[in-house]
C-alpha positions as CSV (number, residue, x, y, z in Angstrom):
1,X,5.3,-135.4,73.9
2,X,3.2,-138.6,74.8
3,X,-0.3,-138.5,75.6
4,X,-2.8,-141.1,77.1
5,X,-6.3,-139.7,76.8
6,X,-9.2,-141.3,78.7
7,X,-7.5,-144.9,78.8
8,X,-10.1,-147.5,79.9
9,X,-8.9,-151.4,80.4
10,X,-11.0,-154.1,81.8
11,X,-9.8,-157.6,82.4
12,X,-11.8,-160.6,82.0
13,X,-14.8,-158.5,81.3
14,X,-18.0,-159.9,81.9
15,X,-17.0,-163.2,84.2
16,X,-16.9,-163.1,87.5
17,X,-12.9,-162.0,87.8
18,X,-13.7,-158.9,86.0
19,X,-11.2,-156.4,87.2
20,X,-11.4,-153.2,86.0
21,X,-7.2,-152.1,85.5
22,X,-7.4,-148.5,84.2
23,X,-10.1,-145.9,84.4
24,X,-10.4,-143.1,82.3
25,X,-6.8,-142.5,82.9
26,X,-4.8,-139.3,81.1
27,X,-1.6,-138.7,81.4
28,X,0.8,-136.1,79.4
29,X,4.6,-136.6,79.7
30,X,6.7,-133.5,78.6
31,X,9.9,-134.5,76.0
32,X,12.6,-135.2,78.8
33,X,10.8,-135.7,81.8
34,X,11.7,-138.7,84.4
35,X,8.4,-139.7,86.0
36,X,8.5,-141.9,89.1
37,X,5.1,-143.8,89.5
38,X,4.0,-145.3,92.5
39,X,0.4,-146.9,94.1
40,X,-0.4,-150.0,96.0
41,X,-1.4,-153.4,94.6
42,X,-3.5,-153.6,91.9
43,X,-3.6,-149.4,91.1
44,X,-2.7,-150.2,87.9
45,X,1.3,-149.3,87.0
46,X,2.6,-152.3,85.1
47,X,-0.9,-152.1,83.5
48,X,0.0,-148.5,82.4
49,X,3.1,-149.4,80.8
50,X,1.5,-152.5,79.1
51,X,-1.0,-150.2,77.8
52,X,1.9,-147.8,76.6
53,X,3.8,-150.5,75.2
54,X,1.3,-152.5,73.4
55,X,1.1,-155.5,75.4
56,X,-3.2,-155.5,75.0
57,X,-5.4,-153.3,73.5
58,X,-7.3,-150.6,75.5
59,X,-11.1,-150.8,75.6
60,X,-10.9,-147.1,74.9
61,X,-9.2,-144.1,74.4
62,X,-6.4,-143.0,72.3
63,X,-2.3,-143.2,72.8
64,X,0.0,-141.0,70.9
65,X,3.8,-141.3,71.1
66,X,5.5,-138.1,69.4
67,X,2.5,-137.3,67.5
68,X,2.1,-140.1,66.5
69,X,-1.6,-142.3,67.3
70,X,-0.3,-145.8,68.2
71,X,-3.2,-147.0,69.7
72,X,-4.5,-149.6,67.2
73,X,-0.5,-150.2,66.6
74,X,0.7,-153.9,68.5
75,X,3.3,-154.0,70.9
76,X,6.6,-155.4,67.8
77,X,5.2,-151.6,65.4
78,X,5.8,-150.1,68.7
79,X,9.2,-151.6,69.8
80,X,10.6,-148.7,67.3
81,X,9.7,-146.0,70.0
82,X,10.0,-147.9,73.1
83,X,12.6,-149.2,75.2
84,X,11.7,-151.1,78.2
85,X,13.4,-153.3,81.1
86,X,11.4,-155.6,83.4
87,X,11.3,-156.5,86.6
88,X,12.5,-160.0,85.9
89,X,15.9,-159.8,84.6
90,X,15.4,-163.0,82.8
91,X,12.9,-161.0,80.4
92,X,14.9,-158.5,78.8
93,X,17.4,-160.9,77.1
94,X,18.2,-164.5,75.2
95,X,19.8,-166.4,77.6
96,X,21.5,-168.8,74.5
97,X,22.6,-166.1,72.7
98,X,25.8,-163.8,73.4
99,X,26.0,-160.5,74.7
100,X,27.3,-159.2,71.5
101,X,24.4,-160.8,69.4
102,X,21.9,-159.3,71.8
103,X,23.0,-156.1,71.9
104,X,23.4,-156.3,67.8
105,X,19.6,-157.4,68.3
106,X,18.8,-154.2,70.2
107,X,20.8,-152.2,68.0
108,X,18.2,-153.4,65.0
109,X,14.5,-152.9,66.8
110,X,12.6,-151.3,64.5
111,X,14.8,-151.6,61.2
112,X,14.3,-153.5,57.9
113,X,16.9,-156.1,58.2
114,X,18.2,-157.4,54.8
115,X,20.2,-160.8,54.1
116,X,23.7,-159.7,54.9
117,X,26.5,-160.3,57.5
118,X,25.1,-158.6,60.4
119,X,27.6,-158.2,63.7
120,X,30.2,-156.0,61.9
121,X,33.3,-155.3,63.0
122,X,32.7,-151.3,63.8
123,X,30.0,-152.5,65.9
124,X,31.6,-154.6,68.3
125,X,34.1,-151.6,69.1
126,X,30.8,-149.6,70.2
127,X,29.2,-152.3,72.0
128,X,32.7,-152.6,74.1
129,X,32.5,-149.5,74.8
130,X,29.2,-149.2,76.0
131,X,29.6,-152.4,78.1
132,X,32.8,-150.0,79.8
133,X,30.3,-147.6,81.0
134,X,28.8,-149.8,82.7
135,X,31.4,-150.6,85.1
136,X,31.1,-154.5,85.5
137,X,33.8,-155.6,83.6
138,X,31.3,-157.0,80.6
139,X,33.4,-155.4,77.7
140,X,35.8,-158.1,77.6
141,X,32.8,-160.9,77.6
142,X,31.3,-160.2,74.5
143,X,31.4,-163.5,73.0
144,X,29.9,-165.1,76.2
145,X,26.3,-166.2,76.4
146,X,24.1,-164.0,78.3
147,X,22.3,-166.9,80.2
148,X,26.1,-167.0,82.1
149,X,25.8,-163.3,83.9
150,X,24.5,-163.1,87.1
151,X,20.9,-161.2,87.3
152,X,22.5,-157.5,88.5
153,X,25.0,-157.8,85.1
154,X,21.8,-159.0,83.3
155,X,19.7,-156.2,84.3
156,X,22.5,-153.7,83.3
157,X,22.6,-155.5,79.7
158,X,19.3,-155.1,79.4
159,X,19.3,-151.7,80.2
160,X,21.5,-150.9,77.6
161,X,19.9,-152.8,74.9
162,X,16.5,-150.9,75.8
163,X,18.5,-147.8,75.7
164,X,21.1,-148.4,72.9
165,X,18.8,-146.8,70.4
166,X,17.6,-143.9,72.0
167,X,14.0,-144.5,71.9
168,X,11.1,-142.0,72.4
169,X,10.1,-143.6,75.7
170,X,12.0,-146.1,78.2
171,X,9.5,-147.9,80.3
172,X,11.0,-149.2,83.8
173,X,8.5,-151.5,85.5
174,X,10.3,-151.9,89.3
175,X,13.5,-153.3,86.9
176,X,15.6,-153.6,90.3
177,X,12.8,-155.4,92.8
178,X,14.3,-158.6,92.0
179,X,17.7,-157.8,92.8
180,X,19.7,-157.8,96.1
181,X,19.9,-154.1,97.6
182,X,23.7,-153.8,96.9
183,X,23.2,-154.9,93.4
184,X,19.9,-153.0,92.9
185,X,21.5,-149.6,94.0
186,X,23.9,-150.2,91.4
187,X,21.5,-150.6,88.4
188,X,19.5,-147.8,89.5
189,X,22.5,-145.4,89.6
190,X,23.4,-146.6,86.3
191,X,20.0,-145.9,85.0
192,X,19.9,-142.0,86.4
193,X,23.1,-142.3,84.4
194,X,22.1,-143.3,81.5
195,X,18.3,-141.6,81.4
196,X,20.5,-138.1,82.2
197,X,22.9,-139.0,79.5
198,X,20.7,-139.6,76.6
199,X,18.1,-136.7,78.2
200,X,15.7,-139.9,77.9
201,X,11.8,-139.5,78.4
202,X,10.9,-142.0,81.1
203,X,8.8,-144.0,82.9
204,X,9.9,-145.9,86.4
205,X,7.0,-147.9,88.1
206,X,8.4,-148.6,91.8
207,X,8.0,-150.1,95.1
208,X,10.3,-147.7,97.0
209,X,9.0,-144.6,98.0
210,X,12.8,-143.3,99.0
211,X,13.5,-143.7,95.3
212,X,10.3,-142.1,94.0
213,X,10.9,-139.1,95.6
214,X,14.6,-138.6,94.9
215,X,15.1,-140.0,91.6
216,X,13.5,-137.8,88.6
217,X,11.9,-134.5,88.1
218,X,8.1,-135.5,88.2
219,X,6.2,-138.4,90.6
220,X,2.4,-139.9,89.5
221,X,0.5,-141.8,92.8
222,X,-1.7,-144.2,91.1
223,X,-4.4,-146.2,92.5
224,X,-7.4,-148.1,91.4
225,X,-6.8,-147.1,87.8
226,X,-6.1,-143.9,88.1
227,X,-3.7,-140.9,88.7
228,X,-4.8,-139.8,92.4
229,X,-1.6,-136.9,93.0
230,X,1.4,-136.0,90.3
231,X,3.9,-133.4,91.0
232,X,7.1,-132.1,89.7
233,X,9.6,-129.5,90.3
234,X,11.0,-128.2,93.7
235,X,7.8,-129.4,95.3
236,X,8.5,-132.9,94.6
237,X,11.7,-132.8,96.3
238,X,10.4,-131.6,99.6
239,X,8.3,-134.1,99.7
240,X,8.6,-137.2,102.8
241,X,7.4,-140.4,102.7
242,X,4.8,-139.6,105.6
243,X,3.9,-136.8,102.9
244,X,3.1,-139.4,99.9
245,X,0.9,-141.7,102.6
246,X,-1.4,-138.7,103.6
247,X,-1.4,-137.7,100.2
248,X,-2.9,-141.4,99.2
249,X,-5.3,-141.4,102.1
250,X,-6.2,-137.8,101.1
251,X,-6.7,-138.4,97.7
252,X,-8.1,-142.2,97.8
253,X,-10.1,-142.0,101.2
254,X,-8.4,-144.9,102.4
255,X,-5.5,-146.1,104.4
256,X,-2.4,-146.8,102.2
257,X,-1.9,-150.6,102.5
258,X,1.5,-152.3,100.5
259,X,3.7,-154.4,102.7
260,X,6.5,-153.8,99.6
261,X,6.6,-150.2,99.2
262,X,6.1,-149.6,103.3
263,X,9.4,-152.4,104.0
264,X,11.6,-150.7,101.3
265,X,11.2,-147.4,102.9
């Protein structure tokens, strides 16, 4: 289980850009559960996952991944119970470096790493046949650099390196926004995949409300810091897009306004 108890996070405090990103925000997510999280500009979802992750610290309150308190912990301690892709797929990866030596990278967060040979021989045979499940051919390009791929076959790479290791939480912060909508339905079906595989506990910020509502088991509307509507379960799949914008102006008192999330839909 991962709780966020009365999260508070204030940018720029004090000046006169002080923007005020989370507000006394709690959140519990189950072991296993796929939450879709969605809210207009500015609500406050990448800044939730930053929190989660250990980008900053919070000005208050206390995170705890798996009983564990990692709320004082910085974002590398945490890297041991997070996996995460971004929505740039530049960001997940080392361009100058191989696929193979990435993935061997990914295969290590979190471990004490000593002063021998590290790539072994065993480990290329899993990381080809990871690469297979993918689908995109990349398990016969190990040895190329990663900088090479196009941005859909970088996404799926990093995917699987945030994933290779199982890790308490997988953060997905709109990891498919940058990509073109043939190539973006492809890494999204490979994550369901993989999330359902693994039985993963996750996280996916997004910009489509389509997706929100049919991918996952549990949907968080976000907005000006907060959670303003979450629900699971066979209610969340009833649920229409005209649903989710009455919900917002029911819950927020104002009219929903995000030229992303309303063109995607």
């Amino acid at each position: 289980m991962i709780e966020l108890k009365h999260i508070s996070k204030t940018f720029n405090k004090g000046t006169v850009n002080e923007k005020r990103a989370l507000s006394n925000l709690n959140l519990t997510i189950a072991d296993g559960d796929f939450i879709t999280v969605i809210g207009g500009n500015g609500a406050g979802k990448s800044t939730m996952l930053n929190a989660l992750a250990g980008v900053f610290p919070v000005d208050c309150g206390t995170i705890t991944i798996d009983g564990v308190n990692v709320t004082m912990e910085p974002e590398h301690k945490r890297a041991k119970y997070i996996g995460r892709v971004f929505q740039d797929p530049m960001k997940g990866t080392c361009a100058g470096m191989q696929i193979e030596e990435n993935l061997s990278l990914a295969k290590r967060r979190g471990k004490t790493r000593g002063l021998g040979w590290q790539l072994k021989a065993e480990e290329r045979v899993l990381y080809r046949e990871q690469l297979a499940t993918l689908g995109l051919g990349l398990e016969t390009r190990l040895s190329d650099k990663v900088g090479l791929l196009s941005g859909g076959q970088r996404q799926a790479v990093t995917l699987l390196m945030a994933t290779l290791q199982k890790p308490k939480l997988l953060l997905l912060d709109e990891h498919t926004a940058a990509l073109d909508p043939a190539t973006a339905a492809k890494v999204l079906k490979l994550t369901c995949e993989i999330v359902e595989e693994n039985k993963l506990t996750s996280l996916m910020v997004t910009h489509n409300m389509r997706d929100a509502i049919a991918i996952g088991n549990r949907l968080i509307m976000m907005d000006n810091g907060r959670i303003i509507y979450d629900v699971a379960g066979e209610e969340k799949k009833r649920l229409t897009v005209e649903d989710l914008l009455h919900k917002f102006e029911e819950a927020s008192g104002t009219e929903f306004a995000n030229d992303r999330m309303m063109l995607g839909n």
